[in-house]
N, C-alpha and C positions, 0 to 999 in steps of 0.2 A: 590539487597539489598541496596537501595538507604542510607537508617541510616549507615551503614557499612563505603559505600565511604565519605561521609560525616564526621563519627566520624575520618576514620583516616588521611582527610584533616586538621581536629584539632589537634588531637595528634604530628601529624606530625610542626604546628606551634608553639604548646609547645614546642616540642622539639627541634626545631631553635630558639624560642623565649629565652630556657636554654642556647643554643650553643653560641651564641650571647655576654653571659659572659665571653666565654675564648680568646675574642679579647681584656678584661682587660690585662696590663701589670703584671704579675707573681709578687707577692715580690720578691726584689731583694735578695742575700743572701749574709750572714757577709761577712764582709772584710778581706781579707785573709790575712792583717797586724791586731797584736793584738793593743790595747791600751799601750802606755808606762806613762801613769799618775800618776802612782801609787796608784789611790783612793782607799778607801777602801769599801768594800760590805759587809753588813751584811746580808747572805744568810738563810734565813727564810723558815724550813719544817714545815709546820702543820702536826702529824700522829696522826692516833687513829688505832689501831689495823693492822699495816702495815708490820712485823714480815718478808712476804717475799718477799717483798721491800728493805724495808731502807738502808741493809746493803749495797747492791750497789749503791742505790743517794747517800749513804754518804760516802762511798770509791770512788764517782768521784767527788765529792765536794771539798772533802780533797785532791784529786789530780792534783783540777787546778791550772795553770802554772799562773804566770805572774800579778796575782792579790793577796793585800793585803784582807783574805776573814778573815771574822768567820762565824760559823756553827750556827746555832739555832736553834734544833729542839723541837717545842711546842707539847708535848705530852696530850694528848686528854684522859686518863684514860682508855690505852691501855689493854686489858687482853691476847694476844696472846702472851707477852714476848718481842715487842720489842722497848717498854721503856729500857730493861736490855741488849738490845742488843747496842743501842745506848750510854747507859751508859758506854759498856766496851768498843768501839771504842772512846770515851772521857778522857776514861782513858787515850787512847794509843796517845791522839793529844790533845794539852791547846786548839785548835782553835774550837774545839767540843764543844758545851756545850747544856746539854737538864735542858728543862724548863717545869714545870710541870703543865700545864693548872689548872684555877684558877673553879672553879664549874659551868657554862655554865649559865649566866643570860637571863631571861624572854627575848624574842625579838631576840636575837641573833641564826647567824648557824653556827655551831660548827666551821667553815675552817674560818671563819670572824673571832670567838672571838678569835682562835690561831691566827692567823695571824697578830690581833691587840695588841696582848700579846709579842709576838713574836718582833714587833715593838717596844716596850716599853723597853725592854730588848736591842734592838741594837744599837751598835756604831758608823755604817759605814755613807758614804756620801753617797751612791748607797744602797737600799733594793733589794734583788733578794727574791722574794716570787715562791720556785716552791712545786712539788706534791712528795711525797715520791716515786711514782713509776716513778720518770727519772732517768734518767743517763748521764752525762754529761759529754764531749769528752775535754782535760787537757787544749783545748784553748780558749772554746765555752765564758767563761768569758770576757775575755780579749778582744775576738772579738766584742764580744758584747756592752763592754763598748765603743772600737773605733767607731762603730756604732751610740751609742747614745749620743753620745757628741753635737748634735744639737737638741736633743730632753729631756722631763724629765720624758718620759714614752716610754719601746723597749718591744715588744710582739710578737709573729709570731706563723707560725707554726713550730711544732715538727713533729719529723717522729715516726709514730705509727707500734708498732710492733704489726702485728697481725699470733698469734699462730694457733686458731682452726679454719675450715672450716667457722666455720658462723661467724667471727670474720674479716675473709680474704672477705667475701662475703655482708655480712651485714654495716661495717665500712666504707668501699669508697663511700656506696650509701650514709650513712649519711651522711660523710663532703660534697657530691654534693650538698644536699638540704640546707646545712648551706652557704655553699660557695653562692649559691642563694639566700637566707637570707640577705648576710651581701652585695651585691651586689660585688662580686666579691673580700672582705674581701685585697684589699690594702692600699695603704697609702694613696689615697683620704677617702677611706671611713671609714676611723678610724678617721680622722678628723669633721666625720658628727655625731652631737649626735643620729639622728637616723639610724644611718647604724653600727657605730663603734663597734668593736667585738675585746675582749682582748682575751689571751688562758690563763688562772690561772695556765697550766704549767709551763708558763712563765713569770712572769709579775719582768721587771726589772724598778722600780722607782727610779728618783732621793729623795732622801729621805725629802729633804724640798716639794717638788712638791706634795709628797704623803702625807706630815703632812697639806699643805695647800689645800688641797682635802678633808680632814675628814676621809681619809685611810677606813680602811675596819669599823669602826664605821659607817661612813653614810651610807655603804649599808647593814648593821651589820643583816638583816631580808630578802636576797637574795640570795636563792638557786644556782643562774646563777653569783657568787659574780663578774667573771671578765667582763662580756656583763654588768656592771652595772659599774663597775669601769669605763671600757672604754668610757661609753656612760657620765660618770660624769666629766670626763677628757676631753673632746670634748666640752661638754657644758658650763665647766671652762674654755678652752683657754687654759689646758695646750697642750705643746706640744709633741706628741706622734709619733711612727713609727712603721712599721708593718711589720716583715723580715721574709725569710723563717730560719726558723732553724734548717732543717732537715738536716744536715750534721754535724750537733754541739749538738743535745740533740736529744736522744730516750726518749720514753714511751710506757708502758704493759698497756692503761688503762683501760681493764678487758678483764678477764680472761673467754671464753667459754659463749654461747647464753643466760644462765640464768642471770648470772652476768652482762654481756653485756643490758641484759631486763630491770634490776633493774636500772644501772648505767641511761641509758639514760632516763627513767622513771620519774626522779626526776628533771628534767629539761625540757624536750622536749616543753610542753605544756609553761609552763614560757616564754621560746625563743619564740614561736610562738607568743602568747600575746603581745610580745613588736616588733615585725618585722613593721615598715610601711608598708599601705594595697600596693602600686606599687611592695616592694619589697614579700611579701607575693603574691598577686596574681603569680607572675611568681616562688615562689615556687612548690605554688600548683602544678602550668603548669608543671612545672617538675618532679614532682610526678606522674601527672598522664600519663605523657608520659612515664616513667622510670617504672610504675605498671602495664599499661593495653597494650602499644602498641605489646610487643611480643605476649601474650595470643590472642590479636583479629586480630596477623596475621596470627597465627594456625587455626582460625576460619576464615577467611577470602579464604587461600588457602584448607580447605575444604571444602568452597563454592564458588569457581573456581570463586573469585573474586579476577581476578588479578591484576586489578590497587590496590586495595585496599588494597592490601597484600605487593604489590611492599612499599607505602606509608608506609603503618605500620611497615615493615620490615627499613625503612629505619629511620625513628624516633624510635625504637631501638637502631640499629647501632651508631645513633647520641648520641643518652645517653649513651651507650657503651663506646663511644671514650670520651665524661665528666667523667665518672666513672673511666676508665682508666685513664684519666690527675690526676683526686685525688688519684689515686696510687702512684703516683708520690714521697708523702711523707708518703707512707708506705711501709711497709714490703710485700704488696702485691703480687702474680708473673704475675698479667698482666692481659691477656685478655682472659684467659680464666675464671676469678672469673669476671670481667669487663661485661662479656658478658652474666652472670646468674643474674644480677645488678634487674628484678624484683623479686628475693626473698628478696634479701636488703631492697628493697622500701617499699616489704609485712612486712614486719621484723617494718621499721621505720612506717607503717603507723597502725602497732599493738598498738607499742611503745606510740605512741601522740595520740590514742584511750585510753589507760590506763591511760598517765597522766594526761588528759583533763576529766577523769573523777576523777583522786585525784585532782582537781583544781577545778572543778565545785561542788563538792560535798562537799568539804572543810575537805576531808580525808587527805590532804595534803601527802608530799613525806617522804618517810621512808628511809634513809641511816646511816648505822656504828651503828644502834642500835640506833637514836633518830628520831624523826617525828616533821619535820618543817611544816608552812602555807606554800601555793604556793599563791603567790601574781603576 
């Protein structure tokens, strides 16, 4: 089966062609001295119906060390209750204060317009814009400020907790394909307007930097609001850095396979659309090696074709050991979820079928109960 040895000569260079990026340098991670500056940060939540979240972003909020902070969370016209949950941790702290989102204007997606609200309302010299489902460690602030003292935008990764099997199984394939995406998502390539990739769990601004950017206004119609922030921060010359922060901030960013469907749904297709075709082609390539090469080595050694299986077998493995390195900043336990990485890839290549059809058909994305354009 001449087609066989053939295909998994390719698959096999996709899969080095992927491997290839983890000879990138790793972002570094915060500095184990905090900042002594004293600035102050106006910490910016957007929620809309976040009830069992918030309480804990905002009891580690309120428990960072070392920074003058205030709290602000823009509430979205929440119905699960925690608007009132916020309310009464405000009570218990001056530094809390929730703000009640203004009625959501034509153009705008809901996490922009809070966010831009949320702005309007702050005091500090530093904006920390994060997600109601983090949780942040008493020094993760402070670090982070020493950090970006040479820059006027600090983003990275967080460490993702993931609870249920297809969450532990499906999410490290994801960040592999995005990690290929963004060309290996460091601090070269956060300097590139077409490579650069912000995390909107994270995004700390210097607060003039962000107002001379057009803040979340100029992207105020972008589902993907931080891949557009960052890509507009690149293009302006502000200066930006890209850390790991998975020793200083967790995130739950959903909850179980359906959730998980929905969540990436409203973005997938967006991110694809703006990838450059260099860094897209070797997406692909890793897609298809992380989807087909296990299944056509099943097929391969039941037709006692064993170069071809050796190949196949071995462009697995090689995706295996990528999938395993992006466990790295998860809650993952290794390599035995690592090693099932093509039901992930089946999982994400559902995902970007469904939202390339709310993109093409201009059904646009459904999240929290409102339906944006995907542009």
């Amino acid at each position: 089966m001449a087609w066989l040895l053939a295909l998994a000569i390719v698959l096999l260079a996709c899969a080095l062609a992927g491997a290839l990026l983890l000879r990138e340098p790793p972002p570094p991670r915060l500095p184990g001295r905090p900042s002594r500056l004293g600035a102050r940060v106006s910490v910016i939540v957007p929620s809309r119906d976040e009830a069992r979240n918030l309480t804990r972003c905002l009891a580690s909020l309120l428990a960072l060390e070392g920074v003058d902070v205030e709290v602000l969370v823009v509430d979205g016209g929440s119905t699960d209750g925690s608007r009132e949950l916020a309310l009464l941790m405000a009570r218990e702290d001056p530094r809390l204060r929730v703000l009640d989102e203004p009625p959501l204007p034509p153009g705008w997606v809901g996490k922009c317009w809070a966010c831009w609200n949320g702005r309007q309302a702050a005091t500090g010299e530093w904006l920390l814009f994060t997600d109601a489902d983090t949780a942040h460690a008493p020094q993760s602030l402070a670090r982070a400020l020493a950090a970006a003292q040479d820059a006027d935008l600090l983003t990275g990764l967080t460490r993702q907790e993931l609870g249920s099997a297809a969450e532990r199984v499906a999410m490290p394939a994801t960040f592999t394909l995005i990690h290929a995406a963004a060309r290996g998502a460091g601090d070269e390539a956060i300097r590139d307007p077409e490579h650069a990739i912000g995390n909107g769990q994270y995004l700390l601004f210097r607060a003039s930097a962000y107002d001379r950017l057009g803040g979340h206004e100029a992207v105020k119609g972008s589902v993907v609001e931080d891949l557009a922030l960052a890509r507009l921060a690149a293009l302006s010359g502000v200066r930006a850095s890209f850390w790991d922060l998975s020793d200083s901030v967790r995130v739950r960013m959903y909850r179980g396979g359906r959730e998980m469907f929905r969540g990436w749904r409203k973005n997938v297709a967006t991110g694809a659309a703006h990838t450059p075709a260099p860094a897209f082609a070797l997406t692909a390539a890793s897609f298809a090696a992380g989807l087909f090469a296990a299944p056509l080595a099943l097929l391969a050694l039941a037709q006692r074709e064993w170069i071809a299986a050796l190949l196949l077998a071995s462009a697995w493995l090689l995706v295996s050991w990528r999938v395993r390195k992006a466990q790295e900043t998860t809650d993952g336990p290794g390599w035995p979820d690592a090693l099932l990485h093509p039901l992930g890839f089946a999982f994400f290549g559902a995902v970007l079928v469904a939202s390339a059809f709310d993109r093409l058909t201009g059904r646009g994305a459904v999240w929290k109960g409102r339906r944006y354009p995907l542009r």
